[in-house]
N, C-alpha and C positions, 0 to 999 in steps of 0.2 A: 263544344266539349268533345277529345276524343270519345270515340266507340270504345268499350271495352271488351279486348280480346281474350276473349274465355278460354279459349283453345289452345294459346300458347302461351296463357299463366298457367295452364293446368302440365303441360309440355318442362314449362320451366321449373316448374315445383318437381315434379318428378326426376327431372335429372338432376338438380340438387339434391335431393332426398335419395340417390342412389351414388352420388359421390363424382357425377361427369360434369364435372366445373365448367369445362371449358364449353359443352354445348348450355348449361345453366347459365354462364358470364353472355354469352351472345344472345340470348332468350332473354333476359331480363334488360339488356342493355336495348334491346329493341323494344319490350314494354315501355321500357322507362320512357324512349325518343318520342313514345307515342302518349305516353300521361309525365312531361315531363316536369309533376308535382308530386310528385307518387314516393313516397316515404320509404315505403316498402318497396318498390322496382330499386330506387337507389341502395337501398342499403343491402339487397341480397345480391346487386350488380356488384359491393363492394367486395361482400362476403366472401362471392365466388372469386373476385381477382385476388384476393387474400392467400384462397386455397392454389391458387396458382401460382404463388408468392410474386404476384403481381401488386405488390401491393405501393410500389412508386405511379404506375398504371392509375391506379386507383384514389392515389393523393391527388392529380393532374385533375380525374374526373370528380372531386370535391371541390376543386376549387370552383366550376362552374354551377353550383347547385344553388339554391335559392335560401334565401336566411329560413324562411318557412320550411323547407326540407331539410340544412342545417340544425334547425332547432328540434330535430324529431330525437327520444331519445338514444331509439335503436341505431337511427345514421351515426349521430354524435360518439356512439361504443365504436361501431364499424370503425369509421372514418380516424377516429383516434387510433385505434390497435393500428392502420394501416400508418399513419403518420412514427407510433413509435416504431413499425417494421421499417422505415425509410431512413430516418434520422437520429433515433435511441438507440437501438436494437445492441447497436455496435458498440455502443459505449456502457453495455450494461453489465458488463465483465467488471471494468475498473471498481467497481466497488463492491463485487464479491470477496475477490481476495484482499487482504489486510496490507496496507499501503499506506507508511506514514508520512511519506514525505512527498513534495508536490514536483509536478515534470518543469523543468527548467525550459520549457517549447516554448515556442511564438507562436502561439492561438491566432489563430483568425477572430478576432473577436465582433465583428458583424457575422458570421456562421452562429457563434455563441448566443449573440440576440437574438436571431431569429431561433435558436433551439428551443431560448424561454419564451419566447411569444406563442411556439406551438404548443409548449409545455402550460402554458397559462388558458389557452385557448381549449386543451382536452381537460385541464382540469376544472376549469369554469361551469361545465354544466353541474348541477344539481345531482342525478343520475349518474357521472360517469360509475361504469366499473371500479370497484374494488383492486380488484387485481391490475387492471391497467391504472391507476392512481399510482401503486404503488411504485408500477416498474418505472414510469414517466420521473417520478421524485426522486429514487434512487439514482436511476439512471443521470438527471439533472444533477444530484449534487456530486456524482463522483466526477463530472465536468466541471462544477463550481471549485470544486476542493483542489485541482491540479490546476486550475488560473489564484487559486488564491483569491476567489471571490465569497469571502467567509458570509459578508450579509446575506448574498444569494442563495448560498447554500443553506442558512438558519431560515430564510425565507419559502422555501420549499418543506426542508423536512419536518417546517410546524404544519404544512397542508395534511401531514398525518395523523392518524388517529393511535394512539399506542393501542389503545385496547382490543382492535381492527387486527393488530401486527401479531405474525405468529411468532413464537416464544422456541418452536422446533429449530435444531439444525438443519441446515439444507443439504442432499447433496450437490458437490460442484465438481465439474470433471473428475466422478470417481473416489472424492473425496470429502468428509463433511467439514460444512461452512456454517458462516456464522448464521444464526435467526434474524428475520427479517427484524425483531425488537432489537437486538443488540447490533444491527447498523445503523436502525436510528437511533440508537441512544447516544453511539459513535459520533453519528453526523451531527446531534446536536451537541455534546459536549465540545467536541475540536471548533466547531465554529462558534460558538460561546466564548471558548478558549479567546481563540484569537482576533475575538470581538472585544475582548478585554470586561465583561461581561461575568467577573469575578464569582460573585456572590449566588448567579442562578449557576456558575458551569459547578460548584462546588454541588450544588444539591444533584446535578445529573451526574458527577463523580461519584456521588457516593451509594446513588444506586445504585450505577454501573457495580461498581467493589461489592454491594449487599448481591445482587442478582447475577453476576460472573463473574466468582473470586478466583477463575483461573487466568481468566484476561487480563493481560498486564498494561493494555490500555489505560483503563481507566485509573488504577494508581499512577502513573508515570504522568497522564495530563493532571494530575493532584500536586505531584510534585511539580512540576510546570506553574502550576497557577501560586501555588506557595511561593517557587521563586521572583515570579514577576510581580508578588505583593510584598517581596521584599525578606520574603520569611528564608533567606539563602542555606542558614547551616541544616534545618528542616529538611528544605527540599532536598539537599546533598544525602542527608541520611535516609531519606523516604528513595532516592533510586538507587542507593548502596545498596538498599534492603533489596529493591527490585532486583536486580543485579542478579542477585545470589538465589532468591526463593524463585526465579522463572527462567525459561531459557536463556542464555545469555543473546543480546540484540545489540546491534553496533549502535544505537539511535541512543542507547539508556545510556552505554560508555560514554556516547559524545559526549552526553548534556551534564553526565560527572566532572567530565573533563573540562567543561567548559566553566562551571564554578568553581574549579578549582584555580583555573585559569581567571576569574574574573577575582577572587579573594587573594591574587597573588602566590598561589602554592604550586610556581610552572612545574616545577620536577614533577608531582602527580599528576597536572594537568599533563604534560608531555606522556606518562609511562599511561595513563588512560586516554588519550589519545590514541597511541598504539595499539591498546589490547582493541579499540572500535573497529582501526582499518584491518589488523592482523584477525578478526574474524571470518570465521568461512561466509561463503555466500556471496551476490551479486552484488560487488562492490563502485557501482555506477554511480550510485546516488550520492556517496560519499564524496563524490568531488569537493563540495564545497567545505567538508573537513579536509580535504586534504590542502587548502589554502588556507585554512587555520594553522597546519602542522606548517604548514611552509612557514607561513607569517614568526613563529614559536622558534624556527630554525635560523631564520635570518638572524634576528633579537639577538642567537646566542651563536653567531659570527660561525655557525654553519652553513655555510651558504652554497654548495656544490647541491647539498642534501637539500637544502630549500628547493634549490633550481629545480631539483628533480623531480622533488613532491608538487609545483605548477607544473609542470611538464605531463606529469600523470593522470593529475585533473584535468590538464586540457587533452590528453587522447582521448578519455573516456568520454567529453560531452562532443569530441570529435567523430567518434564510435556512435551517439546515437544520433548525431547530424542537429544539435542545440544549438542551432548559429550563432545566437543571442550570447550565450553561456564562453562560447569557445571562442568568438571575439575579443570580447572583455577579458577572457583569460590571457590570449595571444599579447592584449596590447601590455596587460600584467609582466609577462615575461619578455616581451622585449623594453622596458623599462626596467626590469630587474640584471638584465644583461647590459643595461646603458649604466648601472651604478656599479657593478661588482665584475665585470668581466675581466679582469685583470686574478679574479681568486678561482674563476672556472676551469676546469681544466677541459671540461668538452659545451662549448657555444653552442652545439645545433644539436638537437635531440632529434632523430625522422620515429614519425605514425611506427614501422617499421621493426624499431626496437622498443616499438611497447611493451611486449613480452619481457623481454629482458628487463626493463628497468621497472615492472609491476614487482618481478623477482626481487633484483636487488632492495626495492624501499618493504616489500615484506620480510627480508631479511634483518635488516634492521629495527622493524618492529618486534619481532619475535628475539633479539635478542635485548633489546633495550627490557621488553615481559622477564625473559629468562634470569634478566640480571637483579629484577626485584623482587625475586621469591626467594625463599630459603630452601638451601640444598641439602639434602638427607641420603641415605645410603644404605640398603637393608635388604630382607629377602622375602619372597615371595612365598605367605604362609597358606594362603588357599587364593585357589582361584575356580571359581565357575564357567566352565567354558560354554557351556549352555546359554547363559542370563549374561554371559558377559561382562563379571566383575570380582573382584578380589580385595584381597590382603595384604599391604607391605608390613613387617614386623622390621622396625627401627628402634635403635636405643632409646627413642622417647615414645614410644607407641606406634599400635597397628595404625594406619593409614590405608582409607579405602581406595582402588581404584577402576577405574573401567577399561574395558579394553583397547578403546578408541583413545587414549592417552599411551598407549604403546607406541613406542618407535615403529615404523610399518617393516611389512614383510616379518614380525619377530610375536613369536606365538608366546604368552608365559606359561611356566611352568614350575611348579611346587615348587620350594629348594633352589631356584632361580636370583642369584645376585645382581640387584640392580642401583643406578644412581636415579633420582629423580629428584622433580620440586613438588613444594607444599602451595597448594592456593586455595583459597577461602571457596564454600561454597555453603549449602543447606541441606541439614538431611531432612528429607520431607515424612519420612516413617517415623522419628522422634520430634520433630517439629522443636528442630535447635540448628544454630550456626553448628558449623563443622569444616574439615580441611578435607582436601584430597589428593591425591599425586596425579601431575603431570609430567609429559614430556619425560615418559618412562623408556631407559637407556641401557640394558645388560653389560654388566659389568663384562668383559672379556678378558 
């Protein structure tokens, strides 16, 4: 049996205990070489490669340790937190911010297995950490949920404990995020959801709605589940309502759209189609509505505008390099050019004038919107330049509006004759439907 060196456990303790890693990682890695059962040599060897952010280092020097050191609990936290520093770490972002919809990538899916193997392996002891549980789960299902691996992901975020989960916002670069409860409550209703898992995702729906009635999550996966059980006019009225009482989301227009489009009623389906893609924000993910819109275009023997809306799907999964996505779309539109090129007037679209024709097809969404409002013409009775919103007085009543619905470069003012339209919204201070003016125009 090794001697035990007194002298420079007592050396290694000390420079740990003063914060010099790097001469504590060389002190202890030489205890260890010399007691190499030593529970404790291994796991302050870990520590310190940790604090070095050495901690791939440190994964290499677990693998060679003994099930008997392995099974100690202190190594097992170590050796964990280094595994999530190596292989989690980086994927623990995706499931801070709110992200509905899944990356059209080609996964390595052997990488994937082994993520759950390690994830299965730190959460298997008895003892792990709390906190390293959680991030390991989180981290795993915001992997599961962008492969579309819904079982995986219900299989993990039952390894939590809700009552364990803080209920606080977090913050996240500078801004507050959701509670660690309400991403699992998240992770478990969406993967319920689309486990088809009815009857339990309704009960986590309706917490969610009792315990974050600002979240429009979890009403929107309610109407979801209503529709897929059939309940269609329901569902359609449960995300009109979302629609209007929350910020407006391109995701909620789709899925209006998309019942309206499946009950036959194309003309709304098409004008809420539009209002999806014609909203601001990173309109990447929408590709695969914009092959619905194409699809809805062909149908009705517009087909330059079809052409264009696959054209625009396919730069965007071209832009984030989707091989998979911008294949399938490529063989899409040259099958579409082998039926109709005789009605095209321009055959080849280049990456190039993507800009341009993002323009043109948002043009035509905004005015296909513009064309199903009603148009009014009145004058500007107050306005708060402060709070940023106002008064139109029209022959049928004031009409509120905000200043972000102004024509740009154009400031209002008292007395100010304007044209604009009426669109439905919610005032949330009377807690009633109500209208408001857009796309506000100074009469000149």
């Amino acid at each position: 049996m090794p001697e035990y060196n007194n002298e420079l456990d007592q050396q290694a303790k000390a420079y740990f205990s003063q914060g010099d890693f790097v001469q504590a990682a060389s002190l202890y890695k030489q205890l260890y070489d010399q007691s190499p059962n030593t529970a404790f040599y291994a796991n302050h060897y870990i520590r310190s490669l940790r604090k070095l952010n050495k901690s791939s280092v440190a994964v290499e020097f677990g693998r060679l340790l003994s099930k008997k050191v392995l099974d100690n609990a202190y190594v097992h936290t170590s050796l964990g937190w280094a595994i999530y520093d190596t292989y989690f770490k980086k994927h623990s972002q995706n499931n801070q911010e709110e992200n509905t919809e899944t990356i059209p990538s080609s996964p390595n899916e052997v990488d994937f297995a082994h993520l759950q193997k390690r994830a299965a392996y730190i959460l298997s002891h008895k003892e792990v950490d709390n906190l390293l549980r959680k991030k390991i789960v989180f981290a795993l299902c915001a992997q599961a949920k962008h492969r579309q691996k819904w079982q995986i992901m219900y299989n993990f975020a039952s390894q939590l404990d809700p009552e364990k989960l803080s209920t606080q916002e977090e913050d996240f670069n500078g801004r507050k995020s959701r509670s660690e409860h309400q991403r699992w409550l998240e992770a478990m209703t969406r993967s319920l959801l689309e486990l088809e898992q009815y009857e339990e995702c309704q009960t986590f729906t309706q917490k969610g709605c009792e315990l974050y009635p600002k979240e429009k999550l979890f009403p929107w996966w309610e109407a979801i589940r209503k529709q897929k059980q059939g309940k269609i006019e329901e569902a359609l009225t449960d995300l009109l309502r979302i629609n209007t009482r929350f910020a407006e989301e391109w995701y909620i227009q789709r899925d209006i759209a998309q019942i309206y489009e499946l009950t036959q009623r194309l003309e709304e389906a098409w004008l809420w189609y539009c209002k999806a893609a014609a909203l601001p924000g990173d309109k990447i993910m929408r590709y695969k509505m914009l092959i619905s819109m194409a699809q809805y275009l062909e149908h009705h023997d517009r087909l330059q505008e079809a052409y264009e809306h696959l054209n625009l799907a396919y730069f965007y999964c071209l832009q984030e390099q989707w091989e998979a996505a911008a294949n399938n779309l490529k063989g899409q539109i040259d099958h579409f050019v082998q039926q109709h090129s005789f009605h095209l007037t321009q055959l080849e679209i280049e990456p190039k004038d993507y800009a341009t024709l993002e323009h043109k097809c948002l043009r035509l969404w905004q005015s296909t919107i513009s064309a199903s409002r009603p148009q009014r013409v009145g004058t500007i009775k107050m306005f708060n330049q402060e709070k940023g919103f106002g008064f139109i007085q029209a022959e049928d009543g004031d009409t509120h509006f905000q200043v972000r619905n102004f024509q740009r470069r154009v400031t209002p003012q008292v007395g100010m004759r304007v044209q604009f339209e009426i669109e439905s919204s919610y005032d949330r201070s009377k807690q009633r439907e109500s209208t408001k003016a857009v796309n506000i125009k100074p009469i000149r």
